[in-house]
Each structure stands twice: as structure tokens, then as C-alpha cells.
C-alpha positions as CSV (number, residue, x, y, z in Angstrom):
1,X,0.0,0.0,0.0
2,X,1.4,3.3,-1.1
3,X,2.3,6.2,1.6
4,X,-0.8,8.0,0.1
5,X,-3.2,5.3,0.4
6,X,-2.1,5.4,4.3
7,X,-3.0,8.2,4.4
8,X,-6.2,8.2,2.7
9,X,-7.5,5.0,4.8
10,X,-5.9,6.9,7.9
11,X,-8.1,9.9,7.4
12,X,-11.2,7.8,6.5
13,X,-10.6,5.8,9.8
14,X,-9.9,8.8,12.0
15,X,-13.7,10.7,10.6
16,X,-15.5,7.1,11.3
17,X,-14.1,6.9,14.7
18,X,-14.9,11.0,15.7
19,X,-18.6,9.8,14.0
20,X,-18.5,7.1,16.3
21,X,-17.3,8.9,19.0
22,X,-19.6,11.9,18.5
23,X,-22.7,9.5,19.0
24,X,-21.6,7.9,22.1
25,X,-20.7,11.3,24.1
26,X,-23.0,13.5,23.1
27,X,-25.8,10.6,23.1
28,X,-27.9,11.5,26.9
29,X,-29.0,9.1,29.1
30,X,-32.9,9.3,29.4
31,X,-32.1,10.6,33.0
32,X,-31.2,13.5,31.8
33,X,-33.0,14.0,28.9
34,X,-35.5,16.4,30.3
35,X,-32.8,18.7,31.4
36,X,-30.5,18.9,28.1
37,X,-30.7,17.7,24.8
38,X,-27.3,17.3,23.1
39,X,-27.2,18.3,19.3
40,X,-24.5,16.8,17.1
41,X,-24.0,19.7,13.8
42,X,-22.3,18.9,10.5
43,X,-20.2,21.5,8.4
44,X,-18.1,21.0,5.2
45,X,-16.6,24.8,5.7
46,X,-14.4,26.4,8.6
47,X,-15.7,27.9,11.7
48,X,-15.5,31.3,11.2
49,X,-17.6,34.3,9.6
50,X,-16.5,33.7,5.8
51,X,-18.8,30.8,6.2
52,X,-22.6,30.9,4.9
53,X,-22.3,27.8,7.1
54,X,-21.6,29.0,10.6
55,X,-22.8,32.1,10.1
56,X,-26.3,30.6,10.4
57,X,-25.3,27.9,13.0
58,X,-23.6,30.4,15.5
59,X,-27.2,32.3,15.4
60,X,-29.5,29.4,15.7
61,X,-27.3,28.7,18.8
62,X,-27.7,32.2,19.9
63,X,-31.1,32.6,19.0
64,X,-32.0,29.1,20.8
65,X,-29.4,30.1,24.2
66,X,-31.6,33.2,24.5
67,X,-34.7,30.9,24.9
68,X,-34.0,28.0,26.6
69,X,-30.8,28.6,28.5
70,X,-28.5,25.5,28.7
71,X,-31.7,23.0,27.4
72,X,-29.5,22.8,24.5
73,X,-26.2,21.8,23.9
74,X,-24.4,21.8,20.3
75,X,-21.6,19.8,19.4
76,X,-20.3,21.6,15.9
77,X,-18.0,19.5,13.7
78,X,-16.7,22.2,11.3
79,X,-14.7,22.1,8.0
80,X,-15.5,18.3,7.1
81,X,-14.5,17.3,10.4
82,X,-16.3,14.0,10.4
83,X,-15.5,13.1,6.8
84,X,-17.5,14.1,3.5
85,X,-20.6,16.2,2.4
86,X,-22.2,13.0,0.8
87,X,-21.5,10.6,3.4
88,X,-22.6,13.2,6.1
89,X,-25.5,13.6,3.7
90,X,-26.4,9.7,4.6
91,X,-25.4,10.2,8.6
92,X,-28.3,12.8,9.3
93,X,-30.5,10.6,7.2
94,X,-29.9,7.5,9.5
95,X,-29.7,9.4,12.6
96,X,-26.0,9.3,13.2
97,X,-25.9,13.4,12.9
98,X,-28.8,15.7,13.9
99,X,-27.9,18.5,12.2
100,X,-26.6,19.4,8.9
101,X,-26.0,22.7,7.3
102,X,-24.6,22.7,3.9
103,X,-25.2,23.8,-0.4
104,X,-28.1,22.3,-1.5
105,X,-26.6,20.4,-4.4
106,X,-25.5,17.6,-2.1
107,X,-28.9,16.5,-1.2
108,X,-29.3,16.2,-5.0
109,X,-27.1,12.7,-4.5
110,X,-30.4,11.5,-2.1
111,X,-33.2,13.9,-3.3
112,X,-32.7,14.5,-7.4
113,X,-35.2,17.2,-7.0
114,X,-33.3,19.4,-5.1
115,X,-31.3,19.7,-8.4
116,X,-33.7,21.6,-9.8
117,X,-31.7,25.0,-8.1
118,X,-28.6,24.1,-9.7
119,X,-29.9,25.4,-12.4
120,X,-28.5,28.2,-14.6
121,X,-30.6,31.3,-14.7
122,X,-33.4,29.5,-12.7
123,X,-33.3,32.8,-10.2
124,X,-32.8,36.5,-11.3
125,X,-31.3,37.6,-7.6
126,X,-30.9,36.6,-4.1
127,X,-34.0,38.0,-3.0
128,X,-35.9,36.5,-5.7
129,X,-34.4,32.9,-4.2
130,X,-35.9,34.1,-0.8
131,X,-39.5,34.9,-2.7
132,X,-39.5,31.5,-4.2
133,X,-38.1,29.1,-1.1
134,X,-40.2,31.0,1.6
135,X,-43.4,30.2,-0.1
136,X,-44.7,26.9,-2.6
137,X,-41.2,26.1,-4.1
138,X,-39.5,26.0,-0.5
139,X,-42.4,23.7,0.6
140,X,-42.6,21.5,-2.3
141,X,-38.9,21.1,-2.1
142,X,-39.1,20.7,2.0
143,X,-42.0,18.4,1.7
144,X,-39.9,16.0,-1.1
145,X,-37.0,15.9,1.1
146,X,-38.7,15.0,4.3
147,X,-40.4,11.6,2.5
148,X,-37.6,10.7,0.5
149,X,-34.4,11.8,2.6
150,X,-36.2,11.4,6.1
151,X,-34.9,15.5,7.1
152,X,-36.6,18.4,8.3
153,X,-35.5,21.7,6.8
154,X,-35.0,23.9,9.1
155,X,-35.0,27.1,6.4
156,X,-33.2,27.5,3.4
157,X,-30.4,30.4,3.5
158,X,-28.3,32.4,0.7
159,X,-24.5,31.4,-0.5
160,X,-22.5,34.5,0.2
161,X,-23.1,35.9,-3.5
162,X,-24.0,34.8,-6.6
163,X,-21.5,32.8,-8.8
164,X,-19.1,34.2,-11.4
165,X,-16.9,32.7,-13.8
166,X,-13.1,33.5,-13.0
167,X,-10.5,33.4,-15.9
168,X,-7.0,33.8,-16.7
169,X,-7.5,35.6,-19.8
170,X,-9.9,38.3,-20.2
171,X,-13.7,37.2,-21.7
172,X,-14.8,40.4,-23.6
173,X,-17.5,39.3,-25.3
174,X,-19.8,35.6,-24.8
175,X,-17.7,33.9,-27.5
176,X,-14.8,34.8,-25.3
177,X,-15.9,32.1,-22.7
178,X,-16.4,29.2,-25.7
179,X,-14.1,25.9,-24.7
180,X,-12.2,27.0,-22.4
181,X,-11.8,24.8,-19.4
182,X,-14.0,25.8,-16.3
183,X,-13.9,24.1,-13.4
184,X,-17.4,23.9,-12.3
185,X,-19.2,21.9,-9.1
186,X,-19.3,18.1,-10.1
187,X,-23.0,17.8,-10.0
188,X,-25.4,17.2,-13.0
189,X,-26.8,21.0,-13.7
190,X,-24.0,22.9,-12.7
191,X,-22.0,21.0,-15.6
192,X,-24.8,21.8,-18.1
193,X,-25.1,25.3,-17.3
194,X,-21.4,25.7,-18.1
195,X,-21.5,23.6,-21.0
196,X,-24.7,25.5,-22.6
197,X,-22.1,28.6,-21.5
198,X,-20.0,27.7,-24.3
199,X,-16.9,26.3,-21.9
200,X,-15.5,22.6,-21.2
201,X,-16.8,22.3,-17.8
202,X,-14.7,20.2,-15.5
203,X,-15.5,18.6,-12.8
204,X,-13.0,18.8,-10.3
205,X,-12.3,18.5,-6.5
206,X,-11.8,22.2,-4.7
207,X,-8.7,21.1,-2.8
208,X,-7.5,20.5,-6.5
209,X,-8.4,24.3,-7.9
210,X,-5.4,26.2,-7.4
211,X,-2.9,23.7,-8.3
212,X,-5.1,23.1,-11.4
213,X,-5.2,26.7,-12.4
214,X,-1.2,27.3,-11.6
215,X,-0.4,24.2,-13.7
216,X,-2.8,24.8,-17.1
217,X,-5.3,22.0,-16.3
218,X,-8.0,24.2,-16.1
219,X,-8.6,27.8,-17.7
220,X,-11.0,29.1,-15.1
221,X,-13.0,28.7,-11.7
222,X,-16.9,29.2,-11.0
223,X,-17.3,30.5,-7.4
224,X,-19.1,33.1,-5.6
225,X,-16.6,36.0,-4.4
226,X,-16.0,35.4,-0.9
227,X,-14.3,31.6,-1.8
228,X,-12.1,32.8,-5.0
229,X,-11.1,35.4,-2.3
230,X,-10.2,33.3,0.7
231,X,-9.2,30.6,-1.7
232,X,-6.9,32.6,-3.3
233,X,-7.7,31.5,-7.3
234,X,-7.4,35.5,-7.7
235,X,-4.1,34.9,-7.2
236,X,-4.3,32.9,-10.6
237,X,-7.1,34.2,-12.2
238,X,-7.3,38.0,-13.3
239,X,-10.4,38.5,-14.9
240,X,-14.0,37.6,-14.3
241,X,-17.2,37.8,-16.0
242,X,-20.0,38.8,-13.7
243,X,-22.3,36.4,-15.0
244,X,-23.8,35.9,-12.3
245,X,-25.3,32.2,-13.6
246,X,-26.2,30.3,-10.5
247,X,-27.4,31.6,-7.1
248,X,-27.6,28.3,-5.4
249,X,-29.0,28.4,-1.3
250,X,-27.8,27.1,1.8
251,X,-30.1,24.6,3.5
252,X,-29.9,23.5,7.1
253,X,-31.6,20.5,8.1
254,X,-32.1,17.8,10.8
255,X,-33.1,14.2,11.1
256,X,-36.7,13.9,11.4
257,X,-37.0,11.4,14.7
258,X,-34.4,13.7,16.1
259,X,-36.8,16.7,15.5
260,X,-39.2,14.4,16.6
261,X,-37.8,13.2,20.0
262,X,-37.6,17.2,21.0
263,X,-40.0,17.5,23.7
264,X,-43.0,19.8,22.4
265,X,-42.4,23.1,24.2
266,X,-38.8,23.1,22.0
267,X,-40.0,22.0,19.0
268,X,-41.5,26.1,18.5
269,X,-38.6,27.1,19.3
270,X,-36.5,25.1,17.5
271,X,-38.1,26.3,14.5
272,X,-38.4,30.0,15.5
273,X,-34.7,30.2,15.6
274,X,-33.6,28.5,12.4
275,X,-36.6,31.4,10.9
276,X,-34.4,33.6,12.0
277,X,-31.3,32.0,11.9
278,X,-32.2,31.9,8.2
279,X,-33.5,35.7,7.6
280,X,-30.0,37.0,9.2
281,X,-27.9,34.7,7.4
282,X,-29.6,36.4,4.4
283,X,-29.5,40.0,5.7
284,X,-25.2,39.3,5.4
285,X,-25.1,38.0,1.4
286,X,-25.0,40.8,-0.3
287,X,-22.3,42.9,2.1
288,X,-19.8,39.8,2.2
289,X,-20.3,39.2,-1.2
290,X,-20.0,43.4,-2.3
291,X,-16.7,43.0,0.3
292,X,-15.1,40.3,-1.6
293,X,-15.4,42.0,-4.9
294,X,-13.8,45.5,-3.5
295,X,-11.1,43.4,-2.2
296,X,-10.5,41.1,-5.3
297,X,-10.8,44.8,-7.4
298,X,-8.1,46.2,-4.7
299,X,-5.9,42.7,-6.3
300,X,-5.7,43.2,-9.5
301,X,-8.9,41.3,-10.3
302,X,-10.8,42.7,-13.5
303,X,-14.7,42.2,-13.4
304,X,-16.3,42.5,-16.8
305,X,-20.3,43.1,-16.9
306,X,-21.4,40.4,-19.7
307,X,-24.7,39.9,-21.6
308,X,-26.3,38.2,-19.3
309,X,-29.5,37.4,-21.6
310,X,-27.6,36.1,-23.8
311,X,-26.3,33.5,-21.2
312,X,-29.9,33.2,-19.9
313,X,-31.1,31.8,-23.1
314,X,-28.3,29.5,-24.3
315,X,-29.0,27.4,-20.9
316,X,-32.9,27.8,-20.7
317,X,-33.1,24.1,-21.6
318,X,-31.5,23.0,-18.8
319,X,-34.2,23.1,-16.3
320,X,-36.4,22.4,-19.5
321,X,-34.7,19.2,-19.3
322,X,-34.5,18.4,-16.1
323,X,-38.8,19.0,-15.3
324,X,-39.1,16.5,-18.4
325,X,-36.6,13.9,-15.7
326,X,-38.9,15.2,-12.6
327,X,-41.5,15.8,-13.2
328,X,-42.4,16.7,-9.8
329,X,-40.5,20.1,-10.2
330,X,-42.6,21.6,-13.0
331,X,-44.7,23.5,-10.7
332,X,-41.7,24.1,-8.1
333,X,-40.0,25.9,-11.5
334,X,-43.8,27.3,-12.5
335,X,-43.7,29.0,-9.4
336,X,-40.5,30.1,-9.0
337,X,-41.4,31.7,-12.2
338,X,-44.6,33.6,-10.8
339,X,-42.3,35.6,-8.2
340,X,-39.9,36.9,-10.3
């Protein structure tokens, strides 16, 4: 076995036995259980306030400490801690976590629906997200995840900006952008938006980005602002198109016996403070991501205003496409539609 398989099996042993771990400690004997609940929380992204992630747990804990006292006690695992997004993804839906907050897109690997907001153009803004997941699309969506993935969504929150495509060399006009290599998020729609873009989409792990862009592998990155910033890819990638081509949410949910199991008086207020949890997450999007676009500027990063039409109708088909797959999402897209 090679030094790198070691390592791999090392790490994959080491998540399993903080898993493990995490469920024995933090599980409460039924002595105690009218006095504190212990909540195990699942995060692919650091602990700190770059992070759509914690920015939403660190106020539900608030919000929930300001209620109850110590009823509650939150064990956060931060930046992957207890191994992958998809296999986490499987944890909360057996029980194993409680809590997981996270992109949407993973659920898509459990819930195909979810997809549906991987989507290019699907949503004009962030606040047209918001219309649409606050009322029928959001409860669809909620309602399709609940049978078929066994969660509760707690609310559905914003990335920290929309994302743009970041180049090497400049894209002046939309034929600019045609086969050159993006790296784009490895699920199904995000690889069809940047295909009907005109570029190579590749599908590529993000600790793999920056060496991928230093070496010539890859052309470009897709990314909101605030991760080609604390990534560093600006460091490699000079010019950007604001296209502005996917405004995929946050989600935060929890296992539904664990939601369950909550004795009655906390359920309300379990929910009241993911509500808002969720709208002050939101009220923070547009600032971090209008932040991380000064900065980048400040860097030496170009941003170039594109014809976004033009984008919007070369990747219309794609959730065309994928309502003629699921059918069940044709009146989650009609709607989303009706609140633009």
C-alpha cells in the first residue's frame, strides 16, 4: 500500500471513529433527557464568519441560548470534520448526525429534486431565491425531502453571492468564454449550465483548484466572491465575467426522529430560531459578497459586466430538461417563475 493510500484510509478511519465517538458522548441518558438535549452539527466549511455555514449555525445557537438557557447543547463539527458532504449527507438521514447545514446540491445525490436549483438562470437575484423558497417552491422542495431523505429543513439560506466565472484571460464578449476549461461543481446541472455557457466544464475537487489553475489544467473557476477570495484563485485568475449564472442556497436541516424526539415546548422554538437564523444569514449576502469584490478589485482582479441574456437563453433548456426527468418540479420551477 502506497504512503498516500495510508493516508487516505488513515483519514477515512480517523472521521469514522470522531462519528462514532460523537454519538456515544453526546448521546444523553434518558435521565437526563428532560434537562438537556445534546445536538450533534455537521459543516463542510471552517468555523468562522467567511462561512454561509456558521454564520447561520452560530445564530441558531444564539437565538436558541436566549430561549432556553443551557436545554440545548451543540456539538459543531466544522470544515469536514467527520468526513464528507455525501457521506454526512447519509449520517443525518440514519440518525447518526442531527444536524446538517450545507449547499443544497448535495442533497441532490439523495433527493434528485433538489437539483432543480442548480440550475442556470433559474433565479434572477438573491431575493428572488428568498420569494420562491419562503413560499410553494420551498415547501414543495421541504416536503420532497422530508419523504424521501427522512430530514426536516430547518430554512433554506443564501451562498455568500452569486456565482461568477473567473479566468485567466480576459472574456470580452460571450464567445470569449467558448471551450475554455472551467472548473465547475461536479453535480449534474452545474455541468450543463457551463457547457450550454459555451466552456468545457470540468468537474474537479476544490482542494485540487489552485494547483489546477497554476499548472494549465484548467482555464478558469466558477465560485461566488467570498471563496475565490479566501481561496486565493485570484491569485491565478485576473479577470472575471459577472455572470452571475447560478445563485444556489444554503439549507440547514435535521433528522426527522431527532426533530421528533424534541419535547413539544422546544419544537417552536426550534423552529423560530432557524426562521431567524435563516433571515439573518440572508440579511449578510450581499455585504460579504460586495466586500469580496472591493477586495478582489483592490488585487488586481478585473470584473467585466457580460450579456447576461444572452447566457440566460443559451442554458434555458437546462431546467427544461430536467422538469421533463422530474416531473415533480414543473410546478416548483412554474412558481418560481410567478415571483420573479
Amino acid at each position: 500500500m502506497t504512503i498516500l493510500k495510508q493516508l487516505s484510509t488513515t483519514k477515512k478511519v480517523i472521521s469514522t471513529v470522531l462519528l462514532c465517538l460523537s454519538t456515544m458522548v453526546f448521546s444523553i441518558p434518558s435521565s437526563y433527557a428532560a434537562s438537556q438535549i445534546n445536538i450533534r452539527v455537521y459543516s463542510s466549511l471552517p468555523e468562522n464568519n467567511n462561512s454561509a455555514h456558521y454564520l447561520w449555525y452560530a445564530r441558531f445557537k444564539e437565538n436558541l441560548a436566549n430561549k432556553t438557557g443551557d436545554k440545548v447543547k451543540f456539538s459543531f463539527f466544522p470544515n469536514a470534520m467527520l468526513g464528507k458532504e455525501a457521506d454526512a449527507a447519509q449520517q443525518v438521514k440514519v440518525g447518526a448526525l442531527d444536524i446538517m447545514i450545507s449547499g443544497t446540491s448535495i442533497w441532490s445525490t439523495l433527493v434528485p429534486e433538489i437539483g432543480i436549483l442548480d440550475s442556470g438562470y433559474l433565479f434572477n437575484d438573491m431575493n428572488h431565491v428568498g420569494r420562491s423558497l419562503d413560499g410553494d417552491a420551498g415547501n414543495k422542495l421541504a416536503a420532497i425531502m422530508q419523504k424521501k431523505a427522512n430530514i426536516q429543513v430547518l430554512g433554506f439560506g443564501y451562498s455568500l453571492g452569486a456565482r461568477n466565472i473567473y479566468t485567466k484571460k480576459p472574456v470580452n464578449t460571450p464567445e470569449d468564454l467558448n471551450s475554455l476549461k472551467i472548473r465547475a461543481l461536479p453535480v449534474p446541472n452545474f455541468l450543463e449550465t457551463i457547457k450550454s455557457m459555451g466552456a468545457v466544464p470540468i468537474p474537479m475537487p476544490g482542494g485540487e483548484v489552485y494547483s489546477g489553475l497554476q499548472m494549465g489544467v484548467i482555464d478558469g473557476v466558477e465560485h461566488d466572491a467570498p471563496t475565490v477570495l479566501t481561496s486565493k484563485y485570484y491569485e491565478q485568475t485576473k479577470n472575471a465575467i459577472l455572470s452571475q449564472h447560478i445563485y444556489n442556497p444554503i439549507v440547514a436541516v435535521m433528522n426527522k426522529q431527532a426533530f421528533e424526539r424534541l419535547p413539544s415546548e422546544l419544537k417552536q422554538e426550534f423552529l423560530a430560531a432557524a426562521k431567524e437564523a435563516t433571515q439573518y444569514e440572508r440579511s449578510l449576502s450581499s455585504t460579504a459578497e460586495q466586500q469580496a469584490i472591493s477586495e478582489l478589485k483592490s488585487l488586481g482582479v478585473n470584473f467585466i459586466e457580460v450579456d447576461r441574456a444572452y447566457y440566460k437563453e443559451k442554458t434555458k433548456h437546462v431546467h427544461e430538461d430536467f422538469v421533463k426527468k422530474y416531473p415533480q418540479t414543473q410546478e416548483i420551477v412554474e412558481y418560481i417563475y410567478s415571483v420573479e
